[in-house]
C-alpha positions in Angstrom: 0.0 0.0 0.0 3.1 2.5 1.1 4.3 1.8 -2.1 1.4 2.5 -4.5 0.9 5.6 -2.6 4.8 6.8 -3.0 4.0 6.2 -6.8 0.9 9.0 -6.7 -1.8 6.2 -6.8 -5.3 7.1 -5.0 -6.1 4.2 -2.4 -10.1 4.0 -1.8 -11.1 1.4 0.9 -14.6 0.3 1.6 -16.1 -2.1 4.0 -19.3 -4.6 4.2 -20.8 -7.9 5.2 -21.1 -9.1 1.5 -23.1 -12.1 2.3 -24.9 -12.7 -1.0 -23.0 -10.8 -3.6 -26.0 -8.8 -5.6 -26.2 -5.8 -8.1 -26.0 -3.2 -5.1 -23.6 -4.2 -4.1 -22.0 -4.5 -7.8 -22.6 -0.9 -8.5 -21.0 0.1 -5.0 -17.7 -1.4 -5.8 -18.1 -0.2 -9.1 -18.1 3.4 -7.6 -16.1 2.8 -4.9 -13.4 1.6 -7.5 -13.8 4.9 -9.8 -12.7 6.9 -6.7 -9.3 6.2 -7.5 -6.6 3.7 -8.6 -7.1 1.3 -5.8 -9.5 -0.6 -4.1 -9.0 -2.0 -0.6 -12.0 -4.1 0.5 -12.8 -4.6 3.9 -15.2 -7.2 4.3 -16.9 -8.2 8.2 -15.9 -11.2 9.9 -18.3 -14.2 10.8 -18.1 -13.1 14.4 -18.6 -9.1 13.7 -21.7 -10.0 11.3 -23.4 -12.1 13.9 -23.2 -9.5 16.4 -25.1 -6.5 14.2 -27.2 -9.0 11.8 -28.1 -12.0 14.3 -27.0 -15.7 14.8 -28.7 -16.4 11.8 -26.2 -14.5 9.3 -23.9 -14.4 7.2 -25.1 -17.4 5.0 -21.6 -17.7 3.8 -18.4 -18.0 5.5 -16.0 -14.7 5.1 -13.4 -16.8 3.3 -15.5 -17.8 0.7 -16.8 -14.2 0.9 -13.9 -12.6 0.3 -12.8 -15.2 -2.4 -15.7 -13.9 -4.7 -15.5 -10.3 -4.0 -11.4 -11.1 -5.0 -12.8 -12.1 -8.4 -14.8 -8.6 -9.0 -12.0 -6.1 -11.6 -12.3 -3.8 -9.4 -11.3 -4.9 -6.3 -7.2 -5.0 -5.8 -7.1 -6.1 -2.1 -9.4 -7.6 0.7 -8.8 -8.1 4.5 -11.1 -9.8 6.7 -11.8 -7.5 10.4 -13.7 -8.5 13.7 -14.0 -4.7 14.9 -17.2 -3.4 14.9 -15.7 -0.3 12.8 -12.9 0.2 10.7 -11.0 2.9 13.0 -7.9 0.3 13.5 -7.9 -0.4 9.5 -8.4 3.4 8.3 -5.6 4.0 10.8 -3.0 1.6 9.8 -3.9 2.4 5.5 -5.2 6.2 5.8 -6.8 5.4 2.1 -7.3 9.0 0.1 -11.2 8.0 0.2 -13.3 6.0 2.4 -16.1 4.9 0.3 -19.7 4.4 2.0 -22.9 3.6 0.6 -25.8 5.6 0.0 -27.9 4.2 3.3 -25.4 6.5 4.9 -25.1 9.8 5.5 -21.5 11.3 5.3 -21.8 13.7 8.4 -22.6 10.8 10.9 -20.7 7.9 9.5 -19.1 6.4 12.4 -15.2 6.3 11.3 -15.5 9.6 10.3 -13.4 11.3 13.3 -10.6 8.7 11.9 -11.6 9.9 8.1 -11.0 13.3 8.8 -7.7 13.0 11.6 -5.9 12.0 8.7 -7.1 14.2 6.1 -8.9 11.5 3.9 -12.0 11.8 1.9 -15.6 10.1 2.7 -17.4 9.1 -0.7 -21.1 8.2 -0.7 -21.3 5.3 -3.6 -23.7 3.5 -5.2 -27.0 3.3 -6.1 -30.3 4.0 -3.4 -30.0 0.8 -0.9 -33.0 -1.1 -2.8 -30.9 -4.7 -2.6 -30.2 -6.8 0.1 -29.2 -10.0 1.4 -32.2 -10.6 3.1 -34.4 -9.3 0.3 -32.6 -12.2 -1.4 -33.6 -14.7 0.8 -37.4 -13.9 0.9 -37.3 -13.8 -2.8 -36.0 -17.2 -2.7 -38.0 -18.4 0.3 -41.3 -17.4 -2.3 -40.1 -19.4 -5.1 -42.5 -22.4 -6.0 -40.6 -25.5 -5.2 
């Protein structure tokens, strides 16, 4: 990362559960990525996501998570975190941008203190929040068998 930034390249990092991998979260990445020259993904541990989503989630483990989000062109790195925030992470990479989706509001995203100690940018990417994993799973659940 130290390196790509000695060579002028912009880092963008963005975080998420990225249970079921859908066209939300597609288009985010997709954004995310057009923020700069790099994209560091940080995607929620099994642990973190059943603490904020329930016992019942993720569906998939965050290896195999993080193993298909690895094959999306625009994502150049992924790390795996347990925190409930990505203070420690911003910290250690102080990407250019922090990219967030558009569920949130840039003023009262919580990593934002970190964001701005560091001088870094917060994006807002993506399309309006009308896909999720659990909208997945009741469209499946309704299917005929």
């Amino acid at each position: 990362m130290a390196a790509a930034k000695a060579a002028g390249k912009r880092v963008v990092f963005t975080n998420g559960t990225f249970d079921l991998l859908h066209v939300g979260h597609v288009r985010s990445l997709a954004d995310a990525r057009a923020q700069g020259d790099l994209l560091v993904v940080g995607v929620n541990s099994d642990a973190s996501v059943k603490s904020y989503k329930g016992p019942h989630l993720p569906i998939q483990p965050a290896e195999e998570r993080a193993e298909v989000l690895a094959a999306l062109r625009y994502v150049d790195y992924i790390t795996i975190f347990d925190e409930p925030t990505v203070d420690a992470l911003l910290s250690l990479l102080e990407p250019h941008v922090m990219a967030k989706g558009t569920e949130y509001d840039p003023k009262t995203i919580p990593e934002r203190p970190t964001v701005d100690s560091y001088g870094g940018e917060i994006a807002i990417v993506g399309d309006p929040k009308a896909h999720s994993t659990r909208w997945l799973i009741q469209r499946i659940r309704q299917l005929p068998d």
